[in-house]
C-alpha positions as CSV (number, residue, x, y, z in Angstrom):
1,X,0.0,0.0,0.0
2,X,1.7,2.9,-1.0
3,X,-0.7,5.3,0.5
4,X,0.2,8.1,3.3
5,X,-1.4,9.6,6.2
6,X,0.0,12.9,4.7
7,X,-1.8,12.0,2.0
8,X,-5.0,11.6,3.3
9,X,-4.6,14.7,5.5
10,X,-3.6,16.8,2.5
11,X,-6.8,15.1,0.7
12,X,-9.1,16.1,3.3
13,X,-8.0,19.3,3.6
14,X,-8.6,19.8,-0.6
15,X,-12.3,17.8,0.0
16,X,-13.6,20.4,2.4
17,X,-12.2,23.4,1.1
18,X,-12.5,22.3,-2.4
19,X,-10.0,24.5,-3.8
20,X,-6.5,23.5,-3.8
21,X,-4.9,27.1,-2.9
22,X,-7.2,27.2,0.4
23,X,-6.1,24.0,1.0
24,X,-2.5,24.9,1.0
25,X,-2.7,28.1,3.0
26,X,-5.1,25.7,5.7
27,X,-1.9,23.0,6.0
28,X,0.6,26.0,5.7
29,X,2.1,24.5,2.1
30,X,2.9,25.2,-1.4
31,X,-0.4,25.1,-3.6
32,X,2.1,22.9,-6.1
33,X,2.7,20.4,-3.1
34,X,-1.1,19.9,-2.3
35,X,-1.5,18.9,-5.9
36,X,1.3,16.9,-6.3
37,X,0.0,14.8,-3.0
38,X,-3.6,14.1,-4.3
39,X,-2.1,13.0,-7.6
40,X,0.0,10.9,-5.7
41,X,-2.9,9.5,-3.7
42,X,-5.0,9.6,-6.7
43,X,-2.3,7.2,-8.4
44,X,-2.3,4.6,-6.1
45,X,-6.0,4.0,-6.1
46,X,-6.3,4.2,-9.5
47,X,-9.1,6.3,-9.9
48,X,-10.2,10.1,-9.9
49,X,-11.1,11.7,-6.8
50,X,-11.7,15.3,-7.7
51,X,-13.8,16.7,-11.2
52,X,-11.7,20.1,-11.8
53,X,-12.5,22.1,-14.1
54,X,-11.1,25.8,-14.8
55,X,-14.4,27.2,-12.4
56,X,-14.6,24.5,-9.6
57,X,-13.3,21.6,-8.0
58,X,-15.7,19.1,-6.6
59,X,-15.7,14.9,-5.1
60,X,-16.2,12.4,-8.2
61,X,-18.7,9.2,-6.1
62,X,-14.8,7.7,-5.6
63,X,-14.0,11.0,-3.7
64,X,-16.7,11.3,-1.9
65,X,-16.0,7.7,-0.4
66,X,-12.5,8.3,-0.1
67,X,-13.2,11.3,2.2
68,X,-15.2,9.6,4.5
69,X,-13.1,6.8,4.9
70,X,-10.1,8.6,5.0
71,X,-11.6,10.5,7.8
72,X,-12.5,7.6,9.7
73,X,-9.0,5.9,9.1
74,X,-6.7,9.2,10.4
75,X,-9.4,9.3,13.8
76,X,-8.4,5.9,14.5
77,X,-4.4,6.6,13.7
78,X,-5.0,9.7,16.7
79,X,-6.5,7.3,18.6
80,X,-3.5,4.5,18.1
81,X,-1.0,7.3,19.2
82,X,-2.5,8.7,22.3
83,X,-3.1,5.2,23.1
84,X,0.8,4.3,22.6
85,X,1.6,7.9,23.9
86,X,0.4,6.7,27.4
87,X,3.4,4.1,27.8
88,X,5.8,7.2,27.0
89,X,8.0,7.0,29.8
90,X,7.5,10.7,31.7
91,X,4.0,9.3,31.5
92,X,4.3,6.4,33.5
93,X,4.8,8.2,36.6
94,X,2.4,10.6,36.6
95,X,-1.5,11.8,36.6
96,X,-3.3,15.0,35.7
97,X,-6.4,15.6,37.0
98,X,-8.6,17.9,35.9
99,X,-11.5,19.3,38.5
100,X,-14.9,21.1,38.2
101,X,-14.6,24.1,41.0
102,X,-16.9,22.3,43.7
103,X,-14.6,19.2,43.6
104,X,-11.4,21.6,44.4
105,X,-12.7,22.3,47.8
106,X,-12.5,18.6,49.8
107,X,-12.0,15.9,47.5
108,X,-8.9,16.6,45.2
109,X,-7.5,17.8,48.2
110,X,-8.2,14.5,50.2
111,X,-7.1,12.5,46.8
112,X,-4.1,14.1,46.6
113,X,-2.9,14.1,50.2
114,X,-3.8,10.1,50.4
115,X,-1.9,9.9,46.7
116,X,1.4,11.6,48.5
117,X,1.4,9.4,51.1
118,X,0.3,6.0,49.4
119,X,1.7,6.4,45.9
120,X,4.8,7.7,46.2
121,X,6.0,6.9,42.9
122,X,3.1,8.6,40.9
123,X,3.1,13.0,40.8
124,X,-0.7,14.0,40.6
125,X,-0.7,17.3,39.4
126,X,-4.5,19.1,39.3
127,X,-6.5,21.8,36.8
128,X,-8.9,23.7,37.9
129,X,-11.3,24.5,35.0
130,X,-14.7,26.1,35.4
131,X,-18.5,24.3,34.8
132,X,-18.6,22.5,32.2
133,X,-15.0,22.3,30.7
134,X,-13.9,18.9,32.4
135,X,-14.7,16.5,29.7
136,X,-13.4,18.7,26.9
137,X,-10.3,19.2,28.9
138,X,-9.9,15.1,29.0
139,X,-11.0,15.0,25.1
140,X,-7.9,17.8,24.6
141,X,-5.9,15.1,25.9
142,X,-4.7,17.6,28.6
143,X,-5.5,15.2,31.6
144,X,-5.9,11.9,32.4
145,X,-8.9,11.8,34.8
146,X,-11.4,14.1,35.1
147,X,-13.7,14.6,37.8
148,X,-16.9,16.6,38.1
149,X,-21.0,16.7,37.5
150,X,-23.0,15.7,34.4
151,X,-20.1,15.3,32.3
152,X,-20.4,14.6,29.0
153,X,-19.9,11.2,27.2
154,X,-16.7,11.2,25.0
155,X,-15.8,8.5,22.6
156,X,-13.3,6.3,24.1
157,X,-13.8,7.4,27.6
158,X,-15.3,5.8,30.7
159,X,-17.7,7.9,32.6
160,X,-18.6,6.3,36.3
161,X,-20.7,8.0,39.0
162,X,-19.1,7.7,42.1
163,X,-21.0,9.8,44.4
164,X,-24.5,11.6,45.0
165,X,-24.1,14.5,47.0
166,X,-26.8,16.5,48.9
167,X,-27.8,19.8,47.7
168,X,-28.0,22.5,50.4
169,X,-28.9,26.1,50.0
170,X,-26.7,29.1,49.9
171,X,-27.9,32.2,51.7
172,X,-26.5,34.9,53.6
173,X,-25.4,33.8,57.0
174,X,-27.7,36.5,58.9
175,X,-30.9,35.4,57.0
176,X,-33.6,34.7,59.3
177,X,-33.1,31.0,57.6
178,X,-29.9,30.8,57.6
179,X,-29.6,29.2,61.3
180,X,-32.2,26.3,60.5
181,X,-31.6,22.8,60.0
182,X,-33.9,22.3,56.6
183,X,-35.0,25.0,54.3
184,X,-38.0,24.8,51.9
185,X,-37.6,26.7,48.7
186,X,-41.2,27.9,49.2
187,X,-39.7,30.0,51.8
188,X,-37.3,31.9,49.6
189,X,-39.7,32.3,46.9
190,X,-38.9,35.9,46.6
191,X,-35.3,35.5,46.3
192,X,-34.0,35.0,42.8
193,X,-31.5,32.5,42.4
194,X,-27.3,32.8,41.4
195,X,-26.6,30.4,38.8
196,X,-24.1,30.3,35.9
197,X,-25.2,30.8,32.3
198,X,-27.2,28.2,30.9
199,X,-24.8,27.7,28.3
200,X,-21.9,27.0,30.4
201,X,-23.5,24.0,31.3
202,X,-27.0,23.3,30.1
203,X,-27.5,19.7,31.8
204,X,-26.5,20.7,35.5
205,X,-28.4,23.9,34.7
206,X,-31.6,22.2,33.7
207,X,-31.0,19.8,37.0
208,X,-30.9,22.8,39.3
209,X,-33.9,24.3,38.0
210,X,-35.6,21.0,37.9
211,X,-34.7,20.7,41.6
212,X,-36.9,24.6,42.0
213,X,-40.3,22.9,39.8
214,X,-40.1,19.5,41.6
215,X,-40.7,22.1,44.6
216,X,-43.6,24.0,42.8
217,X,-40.5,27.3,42.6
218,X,-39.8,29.2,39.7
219,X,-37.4,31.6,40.8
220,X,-36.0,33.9,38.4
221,X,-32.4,33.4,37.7
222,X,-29.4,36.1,38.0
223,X,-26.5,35.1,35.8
224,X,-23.4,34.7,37.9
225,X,-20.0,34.2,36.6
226,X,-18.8,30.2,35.4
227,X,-17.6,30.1,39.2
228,X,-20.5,30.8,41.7
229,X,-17.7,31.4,44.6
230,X,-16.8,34.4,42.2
231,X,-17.5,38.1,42.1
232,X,-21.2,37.7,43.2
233,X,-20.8,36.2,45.9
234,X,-21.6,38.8,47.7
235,X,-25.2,39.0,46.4
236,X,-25.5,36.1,48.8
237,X,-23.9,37.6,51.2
238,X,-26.0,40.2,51.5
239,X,-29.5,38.5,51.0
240,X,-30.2,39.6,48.0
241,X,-30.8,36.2,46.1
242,X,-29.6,32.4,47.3
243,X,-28.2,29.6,45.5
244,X,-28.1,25.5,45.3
245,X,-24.5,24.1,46.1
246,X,-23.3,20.6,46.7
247,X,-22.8,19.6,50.1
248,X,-19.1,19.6,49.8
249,X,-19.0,23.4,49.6
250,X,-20.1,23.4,52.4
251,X,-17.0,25.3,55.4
252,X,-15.5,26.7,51.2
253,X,-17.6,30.1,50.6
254,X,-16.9,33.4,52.7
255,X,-17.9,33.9,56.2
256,X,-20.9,35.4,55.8
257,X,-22.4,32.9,53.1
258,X,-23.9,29.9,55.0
259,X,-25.5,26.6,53.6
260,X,-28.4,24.9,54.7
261,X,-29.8,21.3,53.9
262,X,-32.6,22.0,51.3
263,X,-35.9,19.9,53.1
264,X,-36.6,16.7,50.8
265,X,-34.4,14.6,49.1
266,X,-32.5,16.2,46.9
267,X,-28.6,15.2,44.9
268,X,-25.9,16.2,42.7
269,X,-23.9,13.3,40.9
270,X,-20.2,13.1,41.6
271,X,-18.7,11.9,38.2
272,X,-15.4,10.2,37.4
273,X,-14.2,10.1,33.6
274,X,-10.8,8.7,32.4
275,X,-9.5,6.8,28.9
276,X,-10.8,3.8,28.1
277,X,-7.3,2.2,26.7
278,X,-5.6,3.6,30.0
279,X,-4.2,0.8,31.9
280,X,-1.5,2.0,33.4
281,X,-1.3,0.0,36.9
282,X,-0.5,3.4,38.9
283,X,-3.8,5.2,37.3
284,X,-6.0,2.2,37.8
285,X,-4.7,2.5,42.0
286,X,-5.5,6.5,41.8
287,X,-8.7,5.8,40.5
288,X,-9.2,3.0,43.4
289,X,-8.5,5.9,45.7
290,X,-10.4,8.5,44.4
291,X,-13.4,5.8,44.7
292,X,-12.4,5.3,48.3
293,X,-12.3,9.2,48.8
294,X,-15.9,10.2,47.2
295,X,-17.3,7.3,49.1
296,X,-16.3,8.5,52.6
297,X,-17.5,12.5,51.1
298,X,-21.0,11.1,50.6
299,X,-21.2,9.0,53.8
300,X,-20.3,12.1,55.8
301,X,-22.5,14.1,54.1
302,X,-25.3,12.1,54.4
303,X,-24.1,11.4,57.8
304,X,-23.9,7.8,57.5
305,X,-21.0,4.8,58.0
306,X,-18.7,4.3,54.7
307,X,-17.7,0.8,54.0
308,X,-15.6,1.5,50.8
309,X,-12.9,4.0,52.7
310,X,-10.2,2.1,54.8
């Protein structure tokens, strides 16, 4: 087979463009060395793959299969080489781990402190990325596990829940609900409620609100920042709307924010993704551990005994 990945990139890159001088500028080459590629290309599979004419270049039926196939074929050759990059040797020994900002407060911390002390040959190193970026991070291939809420599927990658954490409310810490043990959301019905963008992350968005109708509340919603814990804190602080935060948060906003338990039963998934092709045995026992560690976050949090921490 005398065909190239070059090739197929360079072939690509004239099949969506369809114009050879794009093409070139796109792959930052000579216009002559695109065209000298797909007639290479075009060579060893014996047939036409592009119509030109002096107006237009467009896929002959041969082209258009070729495209897709060639598409498929150079996803599967990334694939083969982040799979073999993992057994790169400065790889071996250590793990990035990349965080939503509610799992920054107890348990990476905990992860990382067991990780120091238990595997001493492995260097976690942590990112802190805002709602919503933790799968795409992993996808980037700029971590190795990624931990958050409602992340999204990826091809390739394993997505477990390890955790369901209670929801409590966030409210100023001199509101005259603030020193209960259970809030109903009835009773802040005239408080709007802090929550990121929609867009930043639709599916934990939609679950927050869902939480509000279960409850017969539609608040009305002021945008904060990706990072609740941000510049608008304050408009907790100062009573002026509340929010819904995973128990862990809880002892991680300013002094004068307090959380409540919201009355009912009410969660927040605790999500673990990682490669699928990852084996490496040092990975697999940080993963073990950070099982251990969300287990022992929800049993405190739901104030109950954990049997899956030592």
């Amino acid at each position: 087979m005398g065909l190239t990945l070059r090739q197929l990139e360079v072939f690509l890159a004239v099949a969506d463009t369809l114009h050879f001088g794009r093409a070139a500028e796109r792959l930052h080459v000579s216009q002559p060395t695109v065209s000298q590629e797909v007639a290479r290309l075009e060579r060893t599979v014996g047939v036409e793959l592009f119509d030109r004419s002096r107006r237009s270049v467009r896929l002959t039926e041969a082209g258009e299969v070729m495209a897709a196939e060639s598409a498929r074929l150079l996803e599967q050759a990334g694939s083969l080489l982040a799979r073999v990059r993992l057994h790169e040797e400065s790889r071996l020994g250590t793990a990035r781990i990349v965080a939503s900002p509610s799992v920054v407060n107890r348990l990476l911390p905990a992860v990382i402190s067991r990780a120091e002390q238990e595997l001493p040959a492995l260097v976690a190193a942590e990112l802190a990325v805002d709602t919503g970026q933790v799968s795409a991070t992993l996808a980037a291939e700029l971590a190795d596990i990624g931990l958050g809420r409602f992340l999204a599927e990826v091809p390739g990658y394993r997505l477990e829940r390890i955790a369901d954490e209670p929801v409590r409310v966030a409210l100023g810490r001199d509101h005259p609900l603030a020193g209960r043990d259970a809030v109903r959301l009835a009773e802040l019905r005239d408080l709007p409620l802090l929550l990121w963008p929609r867009e930043q992350h639709p599916r934990y968005y939609d679950h927050v609100l869902g939480l509000c109708a279960d409850r017969g509340v539609d608040p009305p919603v002021l945008v904060s920042p990706p990072r609740i814990v941000g510049s608008r804190l304050y408009l907790l602080a100062r009573n002026r709307a509340f929010s819904l935060v995973p128990g862990s948060m809880t002892g991680h906003l300013t002094g004068d924010v307090a959380t409540v338990r919201l009355e009912g039963r009410a969660t927040l998934p605790l999500e673990m993704q990682w490669r699928l092709e990852d084996r490496r045995p040092r990975l697999a026992a940080l993963r073990d551990l950070i099982r251990q560690e969300a287990a022992a976050l929800e049993a405190d949090r739901w104030g109950r005994p954990c049997r899956n921490a030592p």
